[in-house]
C-alpha positions as CSV (number, residue, x, y, z in Angstrom):
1,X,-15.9,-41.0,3.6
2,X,-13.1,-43.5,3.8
3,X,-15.3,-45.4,0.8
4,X,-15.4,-42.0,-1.3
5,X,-12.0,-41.3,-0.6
6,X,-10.9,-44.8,-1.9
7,X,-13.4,-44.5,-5.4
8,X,-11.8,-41.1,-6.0
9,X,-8.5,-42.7,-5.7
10,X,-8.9,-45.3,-7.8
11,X,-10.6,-43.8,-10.5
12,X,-8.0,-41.3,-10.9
13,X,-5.3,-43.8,-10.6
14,X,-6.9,-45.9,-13.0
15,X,-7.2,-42.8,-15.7
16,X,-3.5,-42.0,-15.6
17,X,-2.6,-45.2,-15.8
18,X,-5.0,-45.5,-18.9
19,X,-3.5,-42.0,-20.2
20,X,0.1,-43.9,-20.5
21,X,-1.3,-46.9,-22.6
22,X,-3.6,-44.4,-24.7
23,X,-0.5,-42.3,-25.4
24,X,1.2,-45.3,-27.0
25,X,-2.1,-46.2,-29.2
26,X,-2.4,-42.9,-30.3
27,X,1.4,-42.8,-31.6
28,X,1.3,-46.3,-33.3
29,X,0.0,-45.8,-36.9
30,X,2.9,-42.7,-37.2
31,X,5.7,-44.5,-35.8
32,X,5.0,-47.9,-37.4
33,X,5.9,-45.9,-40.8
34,X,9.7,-44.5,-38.9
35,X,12.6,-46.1,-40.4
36,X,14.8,-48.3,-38.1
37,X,17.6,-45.0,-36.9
38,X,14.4,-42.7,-35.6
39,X,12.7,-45.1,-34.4
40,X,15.1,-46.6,-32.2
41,X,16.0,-43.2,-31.0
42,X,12.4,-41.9,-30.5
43,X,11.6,-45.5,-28.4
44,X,14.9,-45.1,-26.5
45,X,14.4,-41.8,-25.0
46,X,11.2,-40.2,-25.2
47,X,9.5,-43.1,-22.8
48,X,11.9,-43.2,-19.7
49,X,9.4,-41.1,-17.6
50,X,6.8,-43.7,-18.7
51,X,8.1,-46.5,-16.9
52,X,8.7,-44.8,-13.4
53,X,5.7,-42.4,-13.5
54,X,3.8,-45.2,-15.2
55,X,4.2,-47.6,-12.6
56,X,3.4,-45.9,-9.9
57,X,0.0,-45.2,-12.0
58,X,-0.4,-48.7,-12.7
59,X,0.3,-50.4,-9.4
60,X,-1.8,-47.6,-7.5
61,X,-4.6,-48.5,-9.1
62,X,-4.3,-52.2,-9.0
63,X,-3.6,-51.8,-5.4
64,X,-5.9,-48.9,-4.8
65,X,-9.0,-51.1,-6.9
66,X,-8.5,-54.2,-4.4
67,X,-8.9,-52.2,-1.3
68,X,-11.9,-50.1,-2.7
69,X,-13.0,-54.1,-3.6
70,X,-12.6,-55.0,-0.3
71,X,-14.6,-51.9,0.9
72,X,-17.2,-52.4,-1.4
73,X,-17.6,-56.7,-0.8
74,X,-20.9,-56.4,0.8
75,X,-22.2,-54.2,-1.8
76,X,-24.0,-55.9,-4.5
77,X,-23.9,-55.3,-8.1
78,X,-20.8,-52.4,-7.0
79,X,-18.9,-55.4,-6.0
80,X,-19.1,-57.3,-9.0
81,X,-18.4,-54.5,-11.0
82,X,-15.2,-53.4,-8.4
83,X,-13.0,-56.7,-8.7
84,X,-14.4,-57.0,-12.5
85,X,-12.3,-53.7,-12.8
86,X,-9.8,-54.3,-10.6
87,X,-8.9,-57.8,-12.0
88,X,-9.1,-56.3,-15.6
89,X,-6.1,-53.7,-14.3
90,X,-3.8,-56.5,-13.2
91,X,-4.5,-58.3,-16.9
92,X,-3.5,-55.3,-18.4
93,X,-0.3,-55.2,-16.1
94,X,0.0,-58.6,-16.8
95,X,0.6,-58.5,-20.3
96,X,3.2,-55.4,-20.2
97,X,4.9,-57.7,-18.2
98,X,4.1,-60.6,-20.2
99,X,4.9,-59.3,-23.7
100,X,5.7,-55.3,-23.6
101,X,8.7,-55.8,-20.5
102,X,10.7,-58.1,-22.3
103,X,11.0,-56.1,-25.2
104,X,12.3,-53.5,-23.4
105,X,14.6,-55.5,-21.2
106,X,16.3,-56.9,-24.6
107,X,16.6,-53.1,-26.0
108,X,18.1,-51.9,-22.7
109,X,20.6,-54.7,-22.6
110,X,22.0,-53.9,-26.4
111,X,22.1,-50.0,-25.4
112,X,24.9,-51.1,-23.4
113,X,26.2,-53.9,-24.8
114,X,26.0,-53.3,-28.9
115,X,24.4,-49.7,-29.3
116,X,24.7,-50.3,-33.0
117,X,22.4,-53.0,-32.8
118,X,19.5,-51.2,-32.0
119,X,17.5,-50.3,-34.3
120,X,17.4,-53.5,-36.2
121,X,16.3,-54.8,-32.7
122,X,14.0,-52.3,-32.3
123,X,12.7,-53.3,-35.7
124,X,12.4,-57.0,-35.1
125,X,10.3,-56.2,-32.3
126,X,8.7,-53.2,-32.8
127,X,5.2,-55.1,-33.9
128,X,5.3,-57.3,-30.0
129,X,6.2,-53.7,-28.8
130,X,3.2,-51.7,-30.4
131,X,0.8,-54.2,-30.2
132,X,1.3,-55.1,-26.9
133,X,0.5,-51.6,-25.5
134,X,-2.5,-51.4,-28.0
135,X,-3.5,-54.9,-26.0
136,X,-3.2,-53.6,-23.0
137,X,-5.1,-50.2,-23.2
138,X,-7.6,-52.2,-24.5
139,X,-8.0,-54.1,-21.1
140,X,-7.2,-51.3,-19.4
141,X,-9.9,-49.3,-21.1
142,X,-12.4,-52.4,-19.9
143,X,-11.4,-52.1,-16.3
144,X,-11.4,-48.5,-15.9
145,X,-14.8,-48.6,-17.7
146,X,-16.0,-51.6,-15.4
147,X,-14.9,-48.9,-11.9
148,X,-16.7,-46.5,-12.9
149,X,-19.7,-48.4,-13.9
150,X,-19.1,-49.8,-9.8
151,X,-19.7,-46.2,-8.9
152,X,-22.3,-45.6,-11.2
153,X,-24.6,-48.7,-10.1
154,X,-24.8,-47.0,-6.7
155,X,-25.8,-43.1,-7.8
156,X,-29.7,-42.9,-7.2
157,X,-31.4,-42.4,-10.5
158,X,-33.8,-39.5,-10.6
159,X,-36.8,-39.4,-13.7
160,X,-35.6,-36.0,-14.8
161,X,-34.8,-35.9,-18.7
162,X,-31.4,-33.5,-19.7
């Protein structure tokens, strides 16, 4: 049970988590086109609930994907595939950090220090902004796949054709 419990958790941790970076890729191509004023005002408020929601999502289901790895270590191929996933998740966090989190450290900074600043900041950055989200749903994507492929190695088959 304890095993289920922890798949069930993961997955769904792993989805949400997914749903934030999918969110992002899905609203690149229209707000690439924004000029600097909306775009700077879209970016500095509609994403607030992103980043504490978000990391909840994301850090569950790092943390959440190394226990269900642990559970799962004598379990061969679902092994393989669990830490696959799970290292894939922590990749994915590592480049928000790595490329998205400065970005929005900078921004926050010149709200407070030279609002008038920002969108031409948000403009110069923008592009390390975008496509570092579009990265990391990508590796994202990869690890959630990779999770439920661990579940999916240890479903009994059956011969029956749908």
């Amino acid at each position: 049970m304890l095993l289920k419990a922890f798949r069930f958790i993961t997955l769904v941790l792993a989805a949400l988590s997914l749903t934030m970076e999918s969110a992002h890729v899905l609203e690149m191509p229209q707000k690439m086109t924004y000029d600097p004023q909306f775009y700077a005002a879209v970016n500095s408020t509609l994403y607030r609930y992103f980043a504490i929601i978000g990391a909840i999502y994301q850090i569950g289901a790092i943390i959440a994907a190394d226990v269900l790895a642990y559970l799962v270590r004598k379990r061969r191929p679902s092994f393989q595939w669990t830490i696959t996933g799970a290292l894939l998740l922590l990749v994915a966090f590592g480049i928000w950090l790595w490329v998205v989190e400065p970005v929005n450290v900078q921004i926050s900074d010149a709200i407070v220090m030279a609002p008038e600043s920002v969108p031409a900041l948000w403009t110069e950055m923008r592009d390390r902004w975008e496509y570092g989200h579009m990265g990391g749903f990508i590796v994202q994507l990869l690890g959630f796949a990779a999770l439920t492929i661990s579940v999916l190695v240890e479903t009994p088959g059956d011969n029956r054709d749908y």
